[in-house]
Every structure is written in structure tokens, then in C-alpha cells.
C-alpha positions in Angstrom: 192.7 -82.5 118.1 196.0 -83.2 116.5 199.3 -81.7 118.7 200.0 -78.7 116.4 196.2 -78.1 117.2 196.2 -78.8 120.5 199.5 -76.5 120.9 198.1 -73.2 119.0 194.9 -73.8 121.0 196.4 -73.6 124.0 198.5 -70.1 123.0 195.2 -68.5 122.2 193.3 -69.4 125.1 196.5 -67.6 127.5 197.0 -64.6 125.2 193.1 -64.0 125.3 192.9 -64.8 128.9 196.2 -62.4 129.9 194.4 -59.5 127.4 191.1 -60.4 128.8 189.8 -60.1 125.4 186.3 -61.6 125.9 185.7 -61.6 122.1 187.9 -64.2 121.2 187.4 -65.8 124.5 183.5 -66.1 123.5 184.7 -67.5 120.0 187.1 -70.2 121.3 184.3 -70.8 123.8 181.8 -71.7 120.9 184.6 -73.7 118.4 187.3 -76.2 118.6 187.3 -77.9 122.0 186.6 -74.8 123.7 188.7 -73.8 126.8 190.6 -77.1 127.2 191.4 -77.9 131.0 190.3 -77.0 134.5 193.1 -74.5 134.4 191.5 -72.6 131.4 188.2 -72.5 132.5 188.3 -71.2 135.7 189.5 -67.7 134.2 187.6 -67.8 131.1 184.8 -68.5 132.8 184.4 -66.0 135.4 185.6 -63.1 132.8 182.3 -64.5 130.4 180.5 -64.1 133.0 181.7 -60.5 133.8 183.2 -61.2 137.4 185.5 -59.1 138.7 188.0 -59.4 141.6 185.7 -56.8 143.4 183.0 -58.6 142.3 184.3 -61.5 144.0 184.8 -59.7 147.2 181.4 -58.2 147.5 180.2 -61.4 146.7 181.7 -63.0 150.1 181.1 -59.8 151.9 177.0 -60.4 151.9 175.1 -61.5 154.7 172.3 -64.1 154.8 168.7 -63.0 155.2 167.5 -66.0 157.3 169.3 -68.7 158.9 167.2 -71.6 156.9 165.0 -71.8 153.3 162.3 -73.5 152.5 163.7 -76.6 150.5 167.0 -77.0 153.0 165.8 -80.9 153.4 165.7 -81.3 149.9 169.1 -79.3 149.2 170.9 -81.9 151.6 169.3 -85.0 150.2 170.3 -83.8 146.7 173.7 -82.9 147.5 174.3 -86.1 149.5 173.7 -88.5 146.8 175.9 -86.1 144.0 179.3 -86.7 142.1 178.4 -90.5 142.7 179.0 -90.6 138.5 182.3 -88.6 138.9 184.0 -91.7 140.7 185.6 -89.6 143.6 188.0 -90.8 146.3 186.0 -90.7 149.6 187.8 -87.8 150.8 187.3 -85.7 147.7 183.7 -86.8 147.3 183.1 -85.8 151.1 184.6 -82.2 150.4 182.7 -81.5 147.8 179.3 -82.7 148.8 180.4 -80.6 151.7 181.1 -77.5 149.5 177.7 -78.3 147.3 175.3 -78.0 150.2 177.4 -74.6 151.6 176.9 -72.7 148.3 173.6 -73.5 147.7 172.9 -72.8 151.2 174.3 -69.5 150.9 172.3 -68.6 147.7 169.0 -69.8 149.1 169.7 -68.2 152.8 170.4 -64.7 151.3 167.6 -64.8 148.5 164.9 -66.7 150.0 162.3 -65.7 147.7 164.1 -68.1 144.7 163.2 -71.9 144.6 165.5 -74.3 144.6 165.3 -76.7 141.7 166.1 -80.7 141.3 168.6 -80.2 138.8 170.7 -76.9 140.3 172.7 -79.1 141.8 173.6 -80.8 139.1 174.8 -77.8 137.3 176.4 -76.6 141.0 178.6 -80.1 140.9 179.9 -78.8 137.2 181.2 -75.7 138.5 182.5 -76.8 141.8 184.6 -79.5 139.9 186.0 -76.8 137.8 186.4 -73.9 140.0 187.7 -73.4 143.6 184.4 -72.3 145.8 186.3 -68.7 145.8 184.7 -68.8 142.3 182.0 -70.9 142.7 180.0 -69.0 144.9 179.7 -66.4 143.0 179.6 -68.0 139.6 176.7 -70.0 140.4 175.0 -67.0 141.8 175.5 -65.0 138.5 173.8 -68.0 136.7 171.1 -68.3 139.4 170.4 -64.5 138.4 170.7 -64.2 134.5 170.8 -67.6 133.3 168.7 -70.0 135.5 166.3 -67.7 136.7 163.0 -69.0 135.1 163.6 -72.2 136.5 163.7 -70.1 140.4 160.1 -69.6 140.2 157.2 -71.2 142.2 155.8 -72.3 138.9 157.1 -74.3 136.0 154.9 -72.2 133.5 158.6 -70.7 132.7 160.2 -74.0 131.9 157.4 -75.3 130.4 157.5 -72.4 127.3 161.6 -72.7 127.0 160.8 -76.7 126.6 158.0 -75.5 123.5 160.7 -73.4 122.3 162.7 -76.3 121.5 160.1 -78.0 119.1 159.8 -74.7 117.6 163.4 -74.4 116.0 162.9 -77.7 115.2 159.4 -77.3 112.9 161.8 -73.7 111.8 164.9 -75.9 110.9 163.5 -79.1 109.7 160.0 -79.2 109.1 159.6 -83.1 107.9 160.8 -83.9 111.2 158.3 -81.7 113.0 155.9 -82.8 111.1 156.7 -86.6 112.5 156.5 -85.6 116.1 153.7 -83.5 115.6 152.1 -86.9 114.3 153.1 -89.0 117.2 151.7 -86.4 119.6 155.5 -86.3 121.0 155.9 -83.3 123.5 158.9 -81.7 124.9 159.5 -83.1 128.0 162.3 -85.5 127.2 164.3 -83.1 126.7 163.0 -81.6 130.6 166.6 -82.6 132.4 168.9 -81.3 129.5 167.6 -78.0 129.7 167.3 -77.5 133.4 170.6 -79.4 134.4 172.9 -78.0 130.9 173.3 -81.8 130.4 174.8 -82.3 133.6 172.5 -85.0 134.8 172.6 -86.6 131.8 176.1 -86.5 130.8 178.9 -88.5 133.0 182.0 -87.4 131.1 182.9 -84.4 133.6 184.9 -83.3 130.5 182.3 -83.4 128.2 179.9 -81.5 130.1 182.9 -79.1 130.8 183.2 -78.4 127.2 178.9 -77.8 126.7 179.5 -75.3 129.5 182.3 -73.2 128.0 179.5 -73.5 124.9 177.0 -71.8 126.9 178.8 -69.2 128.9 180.3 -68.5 125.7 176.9 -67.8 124.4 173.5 -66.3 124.7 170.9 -68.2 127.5 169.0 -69.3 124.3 171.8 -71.3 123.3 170.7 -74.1 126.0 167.3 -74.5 124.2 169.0 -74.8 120.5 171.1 -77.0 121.6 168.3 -79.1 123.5 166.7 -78.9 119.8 170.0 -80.2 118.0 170.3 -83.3 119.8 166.5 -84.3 117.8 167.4 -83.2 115.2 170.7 -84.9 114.8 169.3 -88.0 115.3 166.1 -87.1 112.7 167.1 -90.6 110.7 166.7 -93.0 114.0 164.0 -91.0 115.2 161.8 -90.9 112.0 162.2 -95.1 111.8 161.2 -95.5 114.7 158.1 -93.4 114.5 157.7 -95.5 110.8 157.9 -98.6 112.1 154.7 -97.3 114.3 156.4 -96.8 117.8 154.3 -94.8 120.0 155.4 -91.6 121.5 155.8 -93.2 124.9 158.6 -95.4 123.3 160.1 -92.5 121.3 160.1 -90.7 124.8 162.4 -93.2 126.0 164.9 -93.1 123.6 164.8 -89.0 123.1 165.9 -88.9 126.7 168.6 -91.4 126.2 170.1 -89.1 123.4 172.6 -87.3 125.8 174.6 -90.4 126.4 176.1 -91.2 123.1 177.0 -87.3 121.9 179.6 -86.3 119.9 179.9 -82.4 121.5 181.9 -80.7 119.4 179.7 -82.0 116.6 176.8 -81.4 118.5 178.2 -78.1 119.2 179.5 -77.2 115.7 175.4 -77.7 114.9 174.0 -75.7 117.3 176.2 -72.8 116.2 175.1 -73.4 112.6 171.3 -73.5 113.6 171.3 -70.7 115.7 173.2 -68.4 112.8 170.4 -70.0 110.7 167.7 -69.4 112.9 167.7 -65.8 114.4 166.2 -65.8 118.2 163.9 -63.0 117.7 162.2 -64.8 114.7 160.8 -67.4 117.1 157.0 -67.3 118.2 158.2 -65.5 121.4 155.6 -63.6 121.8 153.1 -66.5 120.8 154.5 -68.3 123.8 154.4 -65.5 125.6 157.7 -65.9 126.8 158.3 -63.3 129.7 160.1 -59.8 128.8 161.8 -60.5 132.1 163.3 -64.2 130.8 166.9 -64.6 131.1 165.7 -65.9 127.2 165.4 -61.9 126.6 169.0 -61.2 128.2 170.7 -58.6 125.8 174.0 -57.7 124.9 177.2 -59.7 125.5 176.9 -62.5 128.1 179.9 -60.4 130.0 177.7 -57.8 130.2 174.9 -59.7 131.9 176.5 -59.2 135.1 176.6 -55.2 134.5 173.3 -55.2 135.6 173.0 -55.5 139.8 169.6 -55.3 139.8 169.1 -59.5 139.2 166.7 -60.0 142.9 164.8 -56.8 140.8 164.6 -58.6 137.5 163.9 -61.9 139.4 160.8 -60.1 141.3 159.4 -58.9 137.9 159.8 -62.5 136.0 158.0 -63.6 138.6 154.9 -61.3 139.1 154.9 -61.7 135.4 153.9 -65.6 136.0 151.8 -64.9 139.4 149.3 -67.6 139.5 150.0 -68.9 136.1 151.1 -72.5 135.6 152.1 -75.8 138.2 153.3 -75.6 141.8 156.5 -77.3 142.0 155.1 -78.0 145.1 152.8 -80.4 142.8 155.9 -82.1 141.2 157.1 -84.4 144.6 155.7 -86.8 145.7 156.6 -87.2 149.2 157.2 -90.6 149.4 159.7 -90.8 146.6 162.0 -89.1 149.3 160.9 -90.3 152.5 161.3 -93.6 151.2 164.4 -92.8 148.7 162.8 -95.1 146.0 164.7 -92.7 143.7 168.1 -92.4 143.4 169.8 -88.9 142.4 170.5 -91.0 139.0 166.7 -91.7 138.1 165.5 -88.3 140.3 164.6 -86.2 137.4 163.2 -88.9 135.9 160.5 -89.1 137.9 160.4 -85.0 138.0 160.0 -85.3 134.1 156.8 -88.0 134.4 155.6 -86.0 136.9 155.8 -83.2 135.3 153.8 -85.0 132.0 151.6 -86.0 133.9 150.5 -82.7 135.5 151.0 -80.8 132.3 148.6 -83.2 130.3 146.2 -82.7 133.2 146.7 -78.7 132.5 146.0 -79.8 128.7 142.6 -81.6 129.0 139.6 -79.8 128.7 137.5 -78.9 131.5 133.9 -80.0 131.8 131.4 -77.3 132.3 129.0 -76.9 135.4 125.6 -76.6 134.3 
């Protein structure tokens, strides 16, 4: 962004911010480098999400429901291996480790019935880098709530139908390159980390992943999955030679999930927009999928008004009653010994998630023999 740019960029982001005027906030938020710095952000992104001052207050004023969760060892080992790509000083990475296992303790202590995700952290680390934990807090527990919530379930039934959705807008926007994955037998799950991290696991630039968020909070939940589905499609030229020169799916895997680290955003961004103006949500096979009512995919309105409704434990409740007994145990995704034995790094953890994952999902996929 050239100076000029940069300078009349800057002047709309305070006048919007000092009128709260969360139309043009949601518009920077989706063009032209977005919200800029720290400093920007930490406004413009509690006002998109519809946060008050009072809101704020009520949010510290809550009480825990039970001194411990269920995945309290897991939340520590996560949260002590985090913000190694971010380069901190010692100090500053031990404060904010610090800060990363208090919030999510706090969530997870006064809503025990949501389960705690590899890969919340990773998003927790994005907004604890950007906002003081006076935000944070209850930021992340707005997202937990109306953004993040199918990926809070016991199952990954949830996750598993926002994954489909992605080759979905692809066979909508770009049929030849469906029609090449379909060949290949490729599935979705490359793209398993992007969606349930918002890139943060894959992406190191703190900036970068900065600017994806004011993309998202900017925008509705479904903008996560397009986006996931612009990244393929951007690529459709490398992805279709490879698949020509009669690479199998397994080695197209690898290098979907790769993608992440060589994007240009606001290109990426700039595409996603396009596609999603193209593409309208409600024309997808939702109800094919049968994607919940109760999805934060469903969410209506403006993403400010999200937080309007204080109902989200309520919503949360009926999302998941709605997948009771349906799908994989994420108690089936570990492997104990991964963690006992800390084979996997945070770095490669989701990895191993997303083979997991395959590998259960496939098992789901195979048909069943029939007793006699």
C-alpha cells in the first residue's frame, strides 16, 4: 500500500471507529489491508463482534461452574508449547502462555459442557497477541459461542459437513477442478487445520493471520469455509498438473495442506469476497449435508448482531442434541501416546489430528458386512 494509501486508510479506520459505524468498519474489514495495526484491531474488533463496555463487565463478573474440565491436561500441554513461531522474548512468551491457559481455563470452567478443541488455542494465541486479556476473555468467548461452536461438540460430525462444504463451492465455482479431485478421490481434510484454527496454525506471519481475522469478523461464519475453498482453487493450475502427471491423492494431500504458507492474503481475500458474491450461501446443498439449523453456519443478520442474542449455552445445547450420537468421538481422535510421549510437537499436532481424523472417517465410509 502506497503512503497516500496507507494515510487515507488510516483516517477511515478512526473516523469509523470514533462513529462506531460498523458498516464501514465491516467493509474496511473485508478490502484493502483491513484494520492495519494492533491499535486498530483491538476496537474494531470487539465493536464487530458487538461487545460492549457492559458487556465486558458482565463478562468478568461470571463465576466458574467447577473448579476443573475435562481436557485441563490437554489445555496446559497445548498452551505450553504455543507462540513458539511468534519468536517471543522469554518474558513475553511466559506471560502469554500464562494468559492462554487462564482464558481458556475460564471458558471451559464456567461452560463445562463445551469441548475443548486442538486448534482453539491456536486461534486464542491470535487474539491474545492482538488484544489486552480485558478483551480477550470475552472476545474468544463470543467466538466460542457464535463462531466456533460446531467445533465444541463431542463429535466431529459438525466439522466434518463444514469440511464437504468446502468442495462444494468449489464443484459450484469451478467445476473442471472438481471434477479432477473428484477423480483422484481427494477429500477435504487437508484443508482440516485451516478451518478449525482460521489459519492460525498454519500461518506464522502474526500479521498476516491478523489481517484473515479482520476478514472473518468482518464477515459471516461461512466466510471461513470459502475461504478454505479459495486457497484450491487458486492454485487450480499446480493442482490439476500434478493430478495429470498421475500423482495420487495422498501426494496431492500433502501439498493442499502446504497451501497456507506461501499466500498472498489480500489476494486471497479479494477472491473469497468475489466467490462468495458469486456464490450465494443459501444456494449450497445445506440441507443435503444436513448442516444443523443450530450451526453458527446459519448465524443471521450482521456479525455485530450475533452477540444480541445471550442465549449462546441455549443455542450450543440445541446444536448439539441435534448431533446426539451422530458422527466420531473426539475421544477417538488421540492417541494417548502421541502426548504421553510428546512425539508431536504443537507444530506437527494437527497433523496427526487430520490423519487421524482420515483415518476414522474412511473407517465411517466403508461398508459394513452383514451378519447372517
Amino acid at each position: 500500500m502506497k503512503k497516500k494509501e496507507l494515510k487515507k486508510r488510516k483516517i477511515d479506520v478512526k473516523v469509523a471507529l470514533i462513529n462506531s459505524d460498523l458498516d464501514t468498519l465491516s467493509q474496511i474489514g473485508r478490502t484493502g489491508h483491513g484494520f492495519l495495526m494492533k491499535s486498530f484491531r483491538k476496537p474494531a474488533w470487539t465493536l464487530l463482534s458487538g461487545l460492549s463496555s457492559q458487556d465486558r463487565m458482565e463478562c468478568f463478573a461470571k463465576t466458574s461452574v467447577q473448579s476443573s474440565y475435562a481436557d485441563q491436561v490437554q489445555v496446559h500441554l497445548d498452551s505450553e508449547r504455543s507462540f513458539f513461531q511468534y519468536k517471543l522474548n522469554p518474558i513475553l512468551l511466559r506471560k502469554h502462555r500464562s494468559q492462554l491457559i487462564k482464558l481458556l481455563s475460564t471458558i471451559f470452567k464456567r461452560y463445562p459442557e463445551l469441548c475443548y478443541y486442538q486448534g482453539l488455542h491456536d486461534i486464542a494465541q491470535i487474539v491474545l497477541l492482538t488484544l489486552p486479556y480485558s478483551h480477550a476473555l470475552p472476545l474468544m468467548e463470543h467466538l466460542v459461542f457464535h463462531r466456533l461452536r460446531d467445533f465444541m461438540l463431542p463429535t466431529l460430525d459438525a466439522t466434518i459437513k463444514q469440511l464437504q462444504l468446502v468442495l462444494e463451492i468449489i464443484r459450484y465455482r469451478d467445476l473442471i477442478l472438481y471434477e479432477y479431485l473428484k477423480k483422484a478421490d481427494v477429500q477435504c481434510y487437508f484443508a482440516l487445520s485451516w478451518l478449525i484454527t482460521w489459519f492460525a496454525h498454519d500461518i506464522s506471519d502474526v500479521s498476516a493471520v491478523g489481517r484473515l481475522f479482520d476478514f472473518f469478523l468482518s464477515s459471516h461464519p461461512s466466510a471461513v469455509v470459502y475461504t478454505c475453498a479459495q486457497i484450491v482453487m487458486d492454485d487450480r493450475k499446480k493442482i490439476i498438473e500434478l493430478l495429470l502427471d498421475n500423482n495420487g491423492a495422498d501426494i496431492l494431500h500433502t501439498y493442499l495442506c502446504k497451501l497456507p504458507s506461501k499466500l498472498d492474503v489480500e489476494q486471497l481475500i479479494h477472491n473469497t469476497c468475489a466467490t462468495m458474491a458469486s456464490i450465494n450461501f443459501p444456494s449450497l446443498p445445506l440441507e443435503k449435508l444436513r448442516i444443523s439449523p443450530f450451526s453458527s453456519l446459519r448465524n443471521q443478520g450482521q456479525p455485530w448482531e450475533y452477540s444480541s442474542d445471550k442465549n449462546g449455552m441455549v443455542v450450543f445445547r440445541l446444536l448439539r442434541a441435534d448431533h446426539h450420537d451422530s458422527g466420531t468421538s473426539k475421544q477417538d481422535w488421540k492417541l494417548p501416546l502421541f502426548f504421553h510421549e510428546n512425539i508431536f510437537s504443537g507444530c506437527n499436532m494437527i497433523t496427526a489430528i487430520t490423519v487421524i481424523g482420515v483415518g476414522i472417517v474412511a473407517s465411517q465410509l466403508m461398508p459394513k458386512s452383514s451378519s447372517n
